[in-house]
N, C-alpha and C positions, 0 to 999 in steps of 0.2 A: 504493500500500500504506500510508505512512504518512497521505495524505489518511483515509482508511479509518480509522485508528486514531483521527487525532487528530476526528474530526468528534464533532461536539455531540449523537448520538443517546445518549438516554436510556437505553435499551438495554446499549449499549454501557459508559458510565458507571458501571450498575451491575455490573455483569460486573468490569468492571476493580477496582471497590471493594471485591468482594467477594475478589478474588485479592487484592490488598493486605492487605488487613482479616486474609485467612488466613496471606499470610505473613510477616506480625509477629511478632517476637520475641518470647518470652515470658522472657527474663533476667532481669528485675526480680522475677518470679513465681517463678521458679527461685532466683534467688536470695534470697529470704524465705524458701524452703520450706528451702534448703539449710542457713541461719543456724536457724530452729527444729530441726530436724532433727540439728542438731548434736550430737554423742554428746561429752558433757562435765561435769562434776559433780566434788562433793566425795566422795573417799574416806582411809579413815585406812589409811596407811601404815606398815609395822613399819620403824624403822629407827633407827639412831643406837646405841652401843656402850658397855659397859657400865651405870651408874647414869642414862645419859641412853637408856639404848633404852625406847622404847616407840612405842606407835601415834601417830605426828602426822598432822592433818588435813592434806590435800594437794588441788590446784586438781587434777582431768587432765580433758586434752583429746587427742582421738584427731584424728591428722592424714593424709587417705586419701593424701596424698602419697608417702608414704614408708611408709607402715603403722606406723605410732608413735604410741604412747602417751606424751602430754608430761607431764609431773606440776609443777606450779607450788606455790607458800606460797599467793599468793592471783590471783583471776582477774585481776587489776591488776598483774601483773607482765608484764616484758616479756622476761626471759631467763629459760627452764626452769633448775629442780633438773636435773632426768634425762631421760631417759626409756626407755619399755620397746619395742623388738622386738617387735610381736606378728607378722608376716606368719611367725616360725619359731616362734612360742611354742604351748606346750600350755598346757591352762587345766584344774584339779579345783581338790575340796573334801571336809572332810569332815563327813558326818551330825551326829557327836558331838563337833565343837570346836566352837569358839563360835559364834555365832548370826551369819551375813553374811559369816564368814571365807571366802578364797579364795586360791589361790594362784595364780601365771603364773611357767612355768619358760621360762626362755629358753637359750641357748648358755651356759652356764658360771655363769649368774646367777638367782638364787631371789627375786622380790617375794611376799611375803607380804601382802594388803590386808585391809581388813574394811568392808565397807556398814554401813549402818543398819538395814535388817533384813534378811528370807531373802528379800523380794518384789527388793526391790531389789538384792541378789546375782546374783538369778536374772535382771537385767534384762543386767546390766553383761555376764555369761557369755556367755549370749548374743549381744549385738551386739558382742563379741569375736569371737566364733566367727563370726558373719555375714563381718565385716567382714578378717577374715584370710581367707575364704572366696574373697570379694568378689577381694581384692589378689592370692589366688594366680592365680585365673581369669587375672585383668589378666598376673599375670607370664608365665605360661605360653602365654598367646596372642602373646609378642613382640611388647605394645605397649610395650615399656620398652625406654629405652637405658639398657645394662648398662655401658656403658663411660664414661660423660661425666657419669650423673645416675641416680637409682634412682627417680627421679617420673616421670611421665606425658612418650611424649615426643612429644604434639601439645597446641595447646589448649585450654581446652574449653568455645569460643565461636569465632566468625566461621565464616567457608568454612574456612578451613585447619582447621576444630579438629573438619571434619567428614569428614575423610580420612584413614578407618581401615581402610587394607588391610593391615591385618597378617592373619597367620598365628594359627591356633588349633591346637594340639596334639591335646586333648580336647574334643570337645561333650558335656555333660554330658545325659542322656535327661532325659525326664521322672518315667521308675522310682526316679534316683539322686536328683533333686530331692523326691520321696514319700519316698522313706524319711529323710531327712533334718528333712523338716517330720512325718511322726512321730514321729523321735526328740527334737522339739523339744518344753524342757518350756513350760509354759502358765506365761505372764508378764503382767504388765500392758503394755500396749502404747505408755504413755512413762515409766515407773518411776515413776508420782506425779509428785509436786514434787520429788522430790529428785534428778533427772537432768535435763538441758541448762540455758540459759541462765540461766530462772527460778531456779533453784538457786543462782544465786551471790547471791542476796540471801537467801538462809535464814539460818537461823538458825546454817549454820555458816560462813556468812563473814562473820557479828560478833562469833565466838568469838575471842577474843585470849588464850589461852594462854601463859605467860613461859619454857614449857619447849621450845616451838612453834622453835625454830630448829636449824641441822644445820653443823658443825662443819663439814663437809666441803663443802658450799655457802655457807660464808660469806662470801666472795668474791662470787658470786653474789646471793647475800640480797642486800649491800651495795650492788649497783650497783643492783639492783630498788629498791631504798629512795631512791638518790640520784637516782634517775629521777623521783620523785614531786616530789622539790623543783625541777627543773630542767625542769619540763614544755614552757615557753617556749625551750630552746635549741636552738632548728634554726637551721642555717645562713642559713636567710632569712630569721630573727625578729630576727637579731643587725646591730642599725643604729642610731647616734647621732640625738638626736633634740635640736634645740633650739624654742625658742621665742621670737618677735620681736615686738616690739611697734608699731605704727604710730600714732603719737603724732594724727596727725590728724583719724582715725577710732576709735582707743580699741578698735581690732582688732588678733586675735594670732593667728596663721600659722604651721602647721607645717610645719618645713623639716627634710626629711629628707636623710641623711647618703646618698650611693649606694653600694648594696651592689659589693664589688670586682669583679661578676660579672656582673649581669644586675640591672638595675633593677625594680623592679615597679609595672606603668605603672597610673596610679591614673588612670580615665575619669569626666570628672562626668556627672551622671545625663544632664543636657542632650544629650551626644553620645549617645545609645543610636544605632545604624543600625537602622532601622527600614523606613523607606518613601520616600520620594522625596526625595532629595539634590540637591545641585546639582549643576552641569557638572565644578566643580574643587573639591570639600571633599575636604579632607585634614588630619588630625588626627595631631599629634603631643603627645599628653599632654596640652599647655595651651592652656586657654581663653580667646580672646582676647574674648569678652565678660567674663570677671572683671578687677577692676580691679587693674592690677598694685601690690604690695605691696614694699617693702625687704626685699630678705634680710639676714641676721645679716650677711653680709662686706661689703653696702654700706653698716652702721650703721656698721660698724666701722672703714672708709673707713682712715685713717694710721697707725690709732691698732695696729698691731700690736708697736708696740716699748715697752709699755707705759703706755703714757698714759691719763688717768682719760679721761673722757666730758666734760666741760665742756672739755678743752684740744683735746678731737676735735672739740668744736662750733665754739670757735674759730679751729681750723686750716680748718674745712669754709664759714665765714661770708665774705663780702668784703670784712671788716674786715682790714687788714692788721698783724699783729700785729709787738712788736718782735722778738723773739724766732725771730729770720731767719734763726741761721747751723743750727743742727741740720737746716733744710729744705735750705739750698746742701749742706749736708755730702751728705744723703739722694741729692739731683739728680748729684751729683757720684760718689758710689756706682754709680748706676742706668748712668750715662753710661757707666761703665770695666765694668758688667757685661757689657752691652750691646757692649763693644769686646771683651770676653774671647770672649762667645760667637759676635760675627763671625769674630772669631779661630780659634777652633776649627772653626764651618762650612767657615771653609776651610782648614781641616787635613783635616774628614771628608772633603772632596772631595779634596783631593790622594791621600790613604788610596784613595777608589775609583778613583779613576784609577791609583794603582800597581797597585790588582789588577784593576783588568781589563788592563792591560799587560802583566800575570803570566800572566792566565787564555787572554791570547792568544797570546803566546810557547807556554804550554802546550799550547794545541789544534795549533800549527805541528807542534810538537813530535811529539803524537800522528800529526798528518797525516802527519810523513815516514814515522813508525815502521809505523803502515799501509801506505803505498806500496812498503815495502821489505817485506812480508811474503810469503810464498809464495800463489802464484794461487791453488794448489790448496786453501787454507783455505776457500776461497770454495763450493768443489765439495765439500766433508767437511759445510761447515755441516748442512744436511738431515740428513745422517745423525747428525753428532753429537749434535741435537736430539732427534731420534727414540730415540739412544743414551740421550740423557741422562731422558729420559721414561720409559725401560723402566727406567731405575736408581730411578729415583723409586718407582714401581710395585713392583716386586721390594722394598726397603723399606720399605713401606705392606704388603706381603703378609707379609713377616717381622713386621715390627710386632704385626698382625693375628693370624698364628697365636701369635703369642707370648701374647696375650691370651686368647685363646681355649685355651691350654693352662691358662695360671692360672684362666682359670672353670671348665674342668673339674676341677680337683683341689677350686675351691669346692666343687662343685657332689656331687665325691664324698664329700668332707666332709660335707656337709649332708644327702646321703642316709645314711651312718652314725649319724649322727646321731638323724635320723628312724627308721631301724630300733631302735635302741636305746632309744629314746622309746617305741617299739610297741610294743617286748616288756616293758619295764617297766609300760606300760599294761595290757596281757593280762594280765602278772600280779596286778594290781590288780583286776581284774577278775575275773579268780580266783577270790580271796579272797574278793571280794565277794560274790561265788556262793553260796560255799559257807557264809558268815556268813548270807544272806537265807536259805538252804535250810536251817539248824540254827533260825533264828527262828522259819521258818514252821513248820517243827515241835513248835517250843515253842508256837506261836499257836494250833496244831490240837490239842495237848495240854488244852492249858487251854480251850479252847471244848469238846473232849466234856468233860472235868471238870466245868464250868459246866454244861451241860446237864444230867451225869445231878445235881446237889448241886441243879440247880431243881427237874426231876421230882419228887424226892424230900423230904416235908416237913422244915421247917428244926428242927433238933433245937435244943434251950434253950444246948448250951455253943456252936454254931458260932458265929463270927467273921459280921458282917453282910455283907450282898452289895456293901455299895459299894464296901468297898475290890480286890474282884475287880473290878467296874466299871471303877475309876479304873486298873487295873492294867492293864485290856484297853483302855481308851482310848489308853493311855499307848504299848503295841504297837500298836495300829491308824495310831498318828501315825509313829511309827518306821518301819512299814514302808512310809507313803504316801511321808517321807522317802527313803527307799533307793530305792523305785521312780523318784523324779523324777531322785537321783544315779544310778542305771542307765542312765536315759535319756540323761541327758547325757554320761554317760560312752561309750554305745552310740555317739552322735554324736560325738563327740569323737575315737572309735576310727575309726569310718569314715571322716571329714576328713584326719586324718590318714595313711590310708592309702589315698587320694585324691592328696593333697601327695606319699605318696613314688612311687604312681607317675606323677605330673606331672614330678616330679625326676627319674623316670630315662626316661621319656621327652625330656626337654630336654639328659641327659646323651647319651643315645643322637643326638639330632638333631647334635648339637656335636660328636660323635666324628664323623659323616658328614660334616659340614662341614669338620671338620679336614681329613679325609681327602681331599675335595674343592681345598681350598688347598691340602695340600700336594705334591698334582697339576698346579693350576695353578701352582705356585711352579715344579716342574720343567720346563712346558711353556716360562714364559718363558724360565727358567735358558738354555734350549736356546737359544731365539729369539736371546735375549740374548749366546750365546756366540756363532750365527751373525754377530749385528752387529759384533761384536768382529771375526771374522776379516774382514771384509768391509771395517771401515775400516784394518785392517793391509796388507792387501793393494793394490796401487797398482792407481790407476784403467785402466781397459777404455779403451781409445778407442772411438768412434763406432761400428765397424762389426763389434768383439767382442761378446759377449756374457757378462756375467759369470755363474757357475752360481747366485749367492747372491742375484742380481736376483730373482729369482723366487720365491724365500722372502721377499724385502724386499717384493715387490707381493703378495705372500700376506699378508703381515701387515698392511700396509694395508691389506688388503680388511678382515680379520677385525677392525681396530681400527673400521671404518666400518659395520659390520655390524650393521642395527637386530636388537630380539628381536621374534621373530617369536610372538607368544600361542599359536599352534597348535604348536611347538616349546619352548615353554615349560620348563625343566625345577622339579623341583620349589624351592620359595622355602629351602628349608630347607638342600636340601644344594646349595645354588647359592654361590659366593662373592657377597660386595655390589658390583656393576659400577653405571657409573651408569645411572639411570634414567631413563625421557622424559620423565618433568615432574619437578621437581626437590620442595621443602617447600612451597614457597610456590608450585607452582602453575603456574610460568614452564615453559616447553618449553625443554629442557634444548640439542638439538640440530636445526636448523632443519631442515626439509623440504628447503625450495624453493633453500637455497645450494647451488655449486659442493660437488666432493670435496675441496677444501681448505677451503674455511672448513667444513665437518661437522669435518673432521679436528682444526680450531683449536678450533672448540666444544667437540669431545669432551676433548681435552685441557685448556682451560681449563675444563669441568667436574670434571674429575680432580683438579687442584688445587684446585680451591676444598674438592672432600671430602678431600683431603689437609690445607691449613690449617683444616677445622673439627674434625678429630681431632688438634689439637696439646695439649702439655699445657698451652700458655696458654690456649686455649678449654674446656678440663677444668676449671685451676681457677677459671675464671671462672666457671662451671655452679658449684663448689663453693660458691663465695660467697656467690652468690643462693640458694642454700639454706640455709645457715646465716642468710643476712640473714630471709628469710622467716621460720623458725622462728622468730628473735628477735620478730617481729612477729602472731606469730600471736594473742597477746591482742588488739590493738589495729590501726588502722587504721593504711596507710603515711601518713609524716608528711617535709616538705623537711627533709632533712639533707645534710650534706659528704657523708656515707658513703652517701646513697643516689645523690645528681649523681657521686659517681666511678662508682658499680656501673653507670649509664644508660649512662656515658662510654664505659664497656667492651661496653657492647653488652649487650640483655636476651636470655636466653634462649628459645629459640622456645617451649617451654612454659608461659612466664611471661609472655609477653607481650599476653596478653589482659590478663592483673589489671594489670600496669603500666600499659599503655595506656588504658586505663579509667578510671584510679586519676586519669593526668596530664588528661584531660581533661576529668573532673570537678573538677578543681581551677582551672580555667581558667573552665570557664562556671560555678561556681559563683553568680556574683554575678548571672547570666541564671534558673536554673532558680530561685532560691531564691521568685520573684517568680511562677510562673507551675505551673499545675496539673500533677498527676504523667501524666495524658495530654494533654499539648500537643503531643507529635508526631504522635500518632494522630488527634488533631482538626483539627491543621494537613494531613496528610495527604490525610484527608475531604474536607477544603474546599478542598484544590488539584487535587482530583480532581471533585469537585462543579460547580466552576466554570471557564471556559474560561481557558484558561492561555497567553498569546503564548507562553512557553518550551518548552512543550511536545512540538513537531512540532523542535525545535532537538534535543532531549534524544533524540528517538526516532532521530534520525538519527546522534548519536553512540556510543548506547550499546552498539553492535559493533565500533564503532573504536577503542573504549577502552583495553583490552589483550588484543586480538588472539592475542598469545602466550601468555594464562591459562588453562587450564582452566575456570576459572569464569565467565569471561567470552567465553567463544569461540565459540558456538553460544546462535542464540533462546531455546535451552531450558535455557542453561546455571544453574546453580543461583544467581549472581548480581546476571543481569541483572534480574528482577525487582525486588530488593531494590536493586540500583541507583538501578531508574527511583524508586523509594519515594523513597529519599532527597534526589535532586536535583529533584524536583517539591517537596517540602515544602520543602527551602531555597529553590528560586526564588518559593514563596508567601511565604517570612518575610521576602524581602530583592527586592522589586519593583523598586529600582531597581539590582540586579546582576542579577536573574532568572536569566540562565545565562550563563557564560563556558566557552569552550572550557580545560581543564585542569582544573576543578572536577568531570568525571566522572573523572579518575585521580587526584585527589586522594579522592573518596570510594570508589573502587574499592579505593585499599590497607588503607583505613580498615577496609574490611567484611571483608577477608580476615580482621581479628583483631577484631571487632567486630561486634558485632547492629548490627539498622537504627538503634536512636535511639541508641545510643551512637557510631554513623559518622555519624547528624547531625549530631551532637552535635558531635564532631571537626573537621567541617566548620565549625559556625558560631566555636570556635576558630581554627580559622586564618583563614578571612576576616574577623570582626568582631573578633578580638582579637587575633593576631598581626601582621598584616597592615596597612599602614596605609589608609586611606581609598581608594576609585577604584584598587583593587591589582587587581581583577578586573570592572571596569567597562566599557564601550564604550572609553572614551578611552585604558585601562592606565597611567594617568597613574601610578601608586602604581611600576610597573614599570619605567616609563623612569627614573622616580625613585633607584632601586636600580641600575638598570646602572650610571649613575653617580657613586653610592657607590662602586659597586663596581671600577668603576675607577682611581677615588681611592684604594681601598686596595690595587691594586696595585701602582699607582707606590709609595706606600710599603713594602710586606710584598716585592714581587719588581722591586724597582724594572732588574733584568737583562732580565728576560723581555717586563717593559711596553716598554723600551727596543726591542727585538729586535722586537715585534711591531710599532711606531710606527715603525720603520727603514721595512718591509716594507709597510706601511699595512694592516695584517691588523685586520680590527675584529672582536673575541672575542665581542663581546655580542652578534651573531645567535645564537651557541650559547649562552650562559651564560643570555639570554633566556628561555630557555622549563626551565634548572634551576630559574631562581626561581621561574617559575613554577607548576609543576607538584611544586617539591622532589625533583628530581632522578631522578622516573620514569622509566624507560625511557632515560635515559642512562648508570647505572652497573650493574653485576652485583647482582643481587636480594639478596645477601648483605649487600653496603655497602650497598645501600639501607635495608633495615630497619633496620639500626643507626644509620645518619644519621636515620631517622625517630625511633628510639628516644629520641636526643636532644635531635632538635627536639620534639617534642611536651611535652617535661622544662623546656629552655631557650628556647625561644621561633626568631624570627627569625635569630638571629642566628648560630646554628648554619647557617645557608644559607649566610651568608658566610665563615663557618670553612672548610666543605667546599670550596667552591667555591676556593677560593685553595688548600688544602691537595691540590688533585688537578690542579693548574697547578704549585706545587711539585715535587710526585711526578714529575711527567714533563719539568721544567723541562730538566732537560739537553736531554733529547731534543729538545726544541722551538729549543734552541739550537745545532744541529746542525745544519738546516733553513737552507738560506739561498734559500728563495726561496716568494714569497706564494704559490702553488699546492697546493705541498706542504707550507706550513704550515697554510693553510685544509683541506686532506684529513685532515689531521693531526688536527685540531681536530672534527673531524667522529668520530673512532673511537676517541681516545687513551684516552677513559673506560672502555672495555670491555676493555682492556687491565690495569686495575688491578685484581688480586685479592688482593694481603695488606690485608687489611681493618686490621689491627694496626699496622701501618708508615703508612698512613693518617690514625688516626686519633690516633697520638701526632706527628705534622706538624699537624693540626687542634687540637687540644688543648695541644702543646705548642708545635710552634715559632712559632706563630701569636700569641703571648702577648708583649704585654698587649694585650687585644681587648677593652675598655669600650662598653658600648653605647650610652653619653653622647655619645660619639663620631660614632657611625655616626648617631644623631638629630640629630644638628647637622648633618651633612651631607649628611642628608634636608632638612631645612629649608633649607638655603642651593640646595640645585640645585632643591627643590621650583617658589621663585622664577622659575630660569630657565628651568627646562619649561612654567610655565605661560603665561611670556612669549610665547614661542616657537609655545607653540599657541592662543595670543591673534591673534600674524601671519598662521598658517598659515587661521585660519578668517577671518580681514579678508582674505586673499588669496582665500578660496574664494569671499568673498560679492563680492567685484569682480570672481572671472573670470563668476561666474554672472550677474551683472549684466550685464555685456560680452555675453555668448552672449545673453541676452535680446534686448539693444539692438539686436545684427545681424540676428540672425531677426525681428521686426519690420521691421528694414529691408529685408528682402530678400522678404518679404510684399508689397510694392506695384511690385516689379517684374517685369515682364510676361518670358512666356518668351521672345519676339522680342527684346526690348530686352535677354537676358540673351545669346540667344546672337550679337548683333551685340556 
């Protein structure tokens, strides 16, 4: 089969170029259309009180996020004035105020704005009204989480951002769609110049007004303003810089300060990875073809205690000066520091030798106080668990309904609201009626008058006809006027009572739902009192039967019980249980295990949707929303405040623009060099041309991730877009061409990413994270890292390195394939994204945080353990056990510190040496046994089979 695929028919080739070809992304395309498209412009704003009210010019920008209208001073700002509510707001105007006036009524609050003319009023109206239109759809289908975020809450790029199985309330016909676009009035179709992007260079954002600012956003103005002067200060622009000079060569060298955090690895052009490498190149920053230059501290050689530069020359010469005792003083210093800090090494050692004496007294301690415990604790455990899960659950269901009663009192609210909106509208409308209908009458008045004053000759005293002309033009515009305010008023009334019955249809789903919980609250209530009596009650022996056994294996049945699609009940008035594939795609509970591990699944799926509805991941979700807003002018930019928000983990809705965002910053200095289709050309031509990687690539790309949705079937919507991208990196990078772990390293890519932004990702971590030979034949970059890495555990857990080096337990067959691969398929898909979050933010070096921080986490346990069997089984499942992602990653983040990456490169460099020694031996040992095996076979070629078997 795969013969079949990978063969050199022309035929075939094109077939395959052509499904490629089709299924390329088009995000680049989308996203141009999306940034024109943009609904944004200058409008004048009524605002400010007393002698200072009037209309000021104001930046808005409509954000589909959240359905808000931002209002800014100028497009160059980066934290909003305000903004307006439109997803609840009503939008009128009137005929007879001023020319472009408009109003938008929100809950409790009146914006008054004014356009530049009626064309342009009529643009803004409109794609208000769409775009509130647009957001209620969205909310009333139950694509929103209503409890943690009011944006979007999938995507909207990769595979994950294309799994939209919500619920729809209303399908709107096509009848309701017609009368809507005829009640729509006729506009230009991008407001002129004076709407979207184009518009912030007009001529009103060179208007500089001295009345132009708001008392009430001052504060605001002000940081906007200080923003301009401080463009340069992100946390990774902030680093000492000196300059040295090399007296020799009349060259000067910049030597930069390292940031407290993560270095930034400057590559000369020389290294690019390109195409055929050597056996063992491995790059660590510096070029050993440049010639090494004096840093500032070894100009500066003695002279730290003051001394000019002629007396550092002569201390550095092998003249020997008189001036001898300040240097014995110095030697003599150095010698007693040198005694103090032996001194102390062996105080620290005495210090760990009390506490592990302590720590072992203690565990004695522990061990009697178990020994002496009752048996029967051993026999409750089971139940107490199962006890202690349905208390969790009951909880989470309280929780739940509680929430769900505060959105219904919302959500009545908000229909009162809307009714009372209606009917003030109707009567507006009213009015309007009956004002057009007194008009028209006056309009048909004056047209017979007109007619019969024409028929009839113009006598010498009448008045001329023009000024009846200009009278009847003057009504003719008036009442064009009213019919286009009709129209939109007409739409406006309809929308609106669209909205309220979308509200009390969602009200109505959510009373059913309630009612639904708080049924199943009582069924567990029940359950849960049976457990109750059941651990009160003393144990059955062997050959009773307890009556409550059978409620107990009832409810395990019913905790193990898939849902069956044809039993389905409806989505709306179902409680949220969990589901078979989880956000990201992972099959939540396996098939093919035992009825305890389903059992473990389900319940370690339970808490993980338990810890993601805490209020810590609430206001983490809040954060990244208000950070976003703040960014909505401008692009994201390295800051402290955005490496903490990474720290904490990106939100699943946001993680496509993050993700994007870090990896365009990474290959930046690759793409800048090379055309905007270089993926799609590289792709062509590694499909064009015969590819050794190839028949490799085909064979793994079902074993990828097996447990994905996306990846789990031939047909599945990923594998395609897989095979795209690991064929176009094995063309760009021929002498890695493919390694096993690089199709799950761009399998997660593409969950939150199109094809060339998951190449893209890739060529990130391999050519730029990564160091040299990290995914090569030899893995030389790899072995290199275990051994970091166990260097820094004798430092960071110097107990556990201990304990494991007791037992001869060698950790790096498992830790092997986290660096690997970055911790796919070893940790809970929850921790995993967020470990990605950060590596893709910080680099490398996050691998070695986690990796120690999840050897931490379980470190007791592993010292509990005294025997290599079961601390190797240990080591095999311990990761799948950790689900507070929070406890985590303040171990990784905090107790991990100080974690300098200066560090970790010097200890690449120093083991680099003896790996490469090491596998200098092993290949001088291959070519003499193969020599050897030569030698004999030859020998044994000239004798005869008699002679062999005498």
């Amino acid at each position: 089969m795969h013969e079949e695929e990978d063969g050199s028919d022309a035929q075939s080739c094109t077939a395959s170029r052509i499904v490629a070809s089709r299924s390329m992304d088009v995000a680049e395309v989308e996203a141009a259309k999306e940034q024109a498209s943009k609904l944004c412009g200058y409008l004048n704003k009524l605002s400010g009180k007393g002698p200072l009210r009037g209309y000021k010019p104001r930046w808005f920008v409509y954000d589909p996020r959240k359905c808000y209208l931002y209002y800014f001073k100028t497009p160059q700002d980066a934290l909003p004035l305000g903004h307006i509510e439109i997803g609840d707001a009503c939008f009128s105007y009137d005929v007879e105020a001023e020319e472009g006036q408009f109003e938008i009524r929100t809950a409790g609050k009146e914006f008054l704005l004014k356009a530049p003319n009626r064309q342009v009023m009529h643009y803004w109206l409109q794609q208000l009204q769409q775009k509130r239109w647009e957001y209620s759809n969205t909310r009333g289908s139950g694509q929103r989480d209503s409890w943690s975020s009011p944006t979007l809450a999938y995507p909207h790029s990769g595979l994950v951002g294309k799994d939209n199985d919500a619920i729809v309330f209303e399908k709107l016909n096509d009848s309701m769609e017609k009368v809507r676009s005829d009640f729509a009035m006729e506009t230009e179709t991008d407001g002129g110049a004076m709407v979207g992007i184009q518009s912030a260079r007009g001529p009103s954002a060179m208007s500089t007004n001295p009345l132009n600012f708001s008392l009430k956003n001052f504060g605001t103005e002000l940081r906007n303003s200080m923003s301009y002067l401080r463009q340069g200060r992100g946390g990774e622009n902030r680093r000492s810089v000196f300059y040295t000079s090399n007296s020799s060569t009349e060259e000067w060298e910049l030597v930069d300060a390292p940031p407290k955090d993560f270095p930034e690895q400057k590559h000369h052009p020389d290294t690019h990875r390109h195409s055929v490498g050597s056996s063992f190149t491995f790059d660590f920053v510096r070029n050993s073809s440049r010639p090494k230059k004096p840093l500032l501290r070894d100009m500066m050689g003695t002279g730290r205690f003051g001394r000019n530069a002629e007396t550092r020359s002569a201390e550095s010469s092998p003249v020997e000066c008189n001036d001898s005792k300040p240097l014995e003083m110095q030697l003599r210093l150095q010698s007693q520091q040198e005694q103090v800090s032996h001194m102390q090494q062996e105080q620290a050692k005495l210090r760990e030798e009390l506490a592990s004496q302590k720590e072992l007294v203690r565990l004695l301690q522990q061990t009697l106080r178990t020994s002496q415990c009752d048996r029967q604790a051993e026999e409750f455990a089971h139940l107490e668990a199962l006890l202690q899960d349905r208390d969790k659950q009951v909880q989470s269901l309280c929780g739940h309904m509680e929430r769900l009663a505060l959105e219904k009192e919302s959500l009545q609210q908000e229909l009162k609201g809307l009714k009372i909106k209606v009917g003030e509208i109707n009567d507006q409308l009213g009015m309007l009626m009956e004002t057009i209908q007194a008009k028209d009458e006056v309009i048909m008045k004056l047209s017979q008058q007109n007619l019969d004053q024409s028929s009839k000759p113009n006598e010498p005293g009448s008045p001329p006809p023009s000024k009846e002309q200009q009278e009847l033009d003057i009504l003719k515009d008036s009442l064009q006027g009213y019919k286009t305010q009709n129209k939109f008023l007409n739409k406006e009334i309809l929308e609106l009572t669209v909205l309220r019955r979308n509200a009390e249809s969602r009200e109505k789903a959510l009373e059913a739902k309630y009612t639904a919980l708080e049924a199943k609250l009582c069924q567990v209530e029940s359950k849960y009192l049976v457990l109750l009596q059941e651990v009160k009650n003393p144990v059955c022996s062997s050959s009773e039967q307890s009556p409550a056994s059978e409620v107990i294996s009832r409810l395990l049945e019913d905790a193990l019980q898939a849902e069956s699609p044809d039993h389905q009940e409806h989505p709306i008035f179902k409680p949220n249980t969990v589901s078979e594939y989880d956000v990201f795609g992972f099959k939540t509970v396996p098939e093919e295990e035992e009825e305890e591990e389903k059992l473990i699944a389900k319940v370690r799926a339970l808490e993980l949707k338990s810890l993601s509805m805490t209020n810590q991941e609430v206001s983490v979700g809040v954060k990244w929303e208000n950070y976003l807003a703040s960014t909505m002018n401008r692009d994201l930019v390295r800051s402290p405040e955005l490496k903490a928000l990474i720290r904490c983990g990106v939100p699943h809705e946001h993680r496509s623009q993050v993700w994007r965002w870090c990896v365009s910053i990474h290959v930046k200095k690759f793409r800048d060099h090379l055309t905007s289709d270089y993926y799609e050309t590289l792709l062509n031509v590694a499909q064009d041309k015969p590819n050794p990687a190839s028949k490799q690539i085909e064979l793994d790309l079902l074993r990828t991730l097996p447990n994905n949705k996306h990846y789990a079937s031939p047909s599945a919507g990923g594998i395609q877009k897989l095979r795209n991208v690991l064929m176009a990196f094995s063309w760009r990078n021929p002498d890695i061409g493919y390694c096993q772990g690089l199709n799950r390293l761009a399998a997660i890519a593409l969950l939150y990413l199109d094809q060339e932004d998951a190449f893209w990702s890739l060529i990130a971590i391999v050519e730029v994270f990564m160091p040299r030979d990290y995914y090569t034949k030899t893995l030389l970059g790899s072995q290199v890292d275990q051994r970091v890495f166990k260097d820094l555990m004798s430092e960071k857990l110097p107990r556990l390195h201990a304990h494991f080096e007791q037992y001869k337990v060698d950790f790096s067959l498992i830790t092997f394939n986290w660096f690997l691969v970055v911790f796919v398929d070893s940790v809970v898909s929850d921790i995993l994204f967020k470990i990605w979050d950060a590596f893709l933010y910080e680099g490398p070096k996050i691998i070695f945080r986690f990796a120690l921080a999840l050897f931490k986490y379980k470190e007791e346990e592993f010292l509990k353990l005294q025997d290599s069997t079961a601390i190797f089984k240990y080591l095999r499942y311990f990761t799948r056990t950790i689900l507070d992602s929070r406890k985590l990653m303040n171990i990784a983040f905090v107790d991990m510190n100080p974690f300098p990456m200066r560090q970790i490169q010097n200890r690449r460099s120093f083991h680099l040496e003896k790996v490469r020694l090491e596998l200098t031996e092993l290949e001088a040992i291959r070519q003499t046994f193969l020599r050897e095996r030569e030698t004999s076979q030859d020998g044994r070629t000239f004798v005869s089979d008699d002679e062999e078997d005498n």
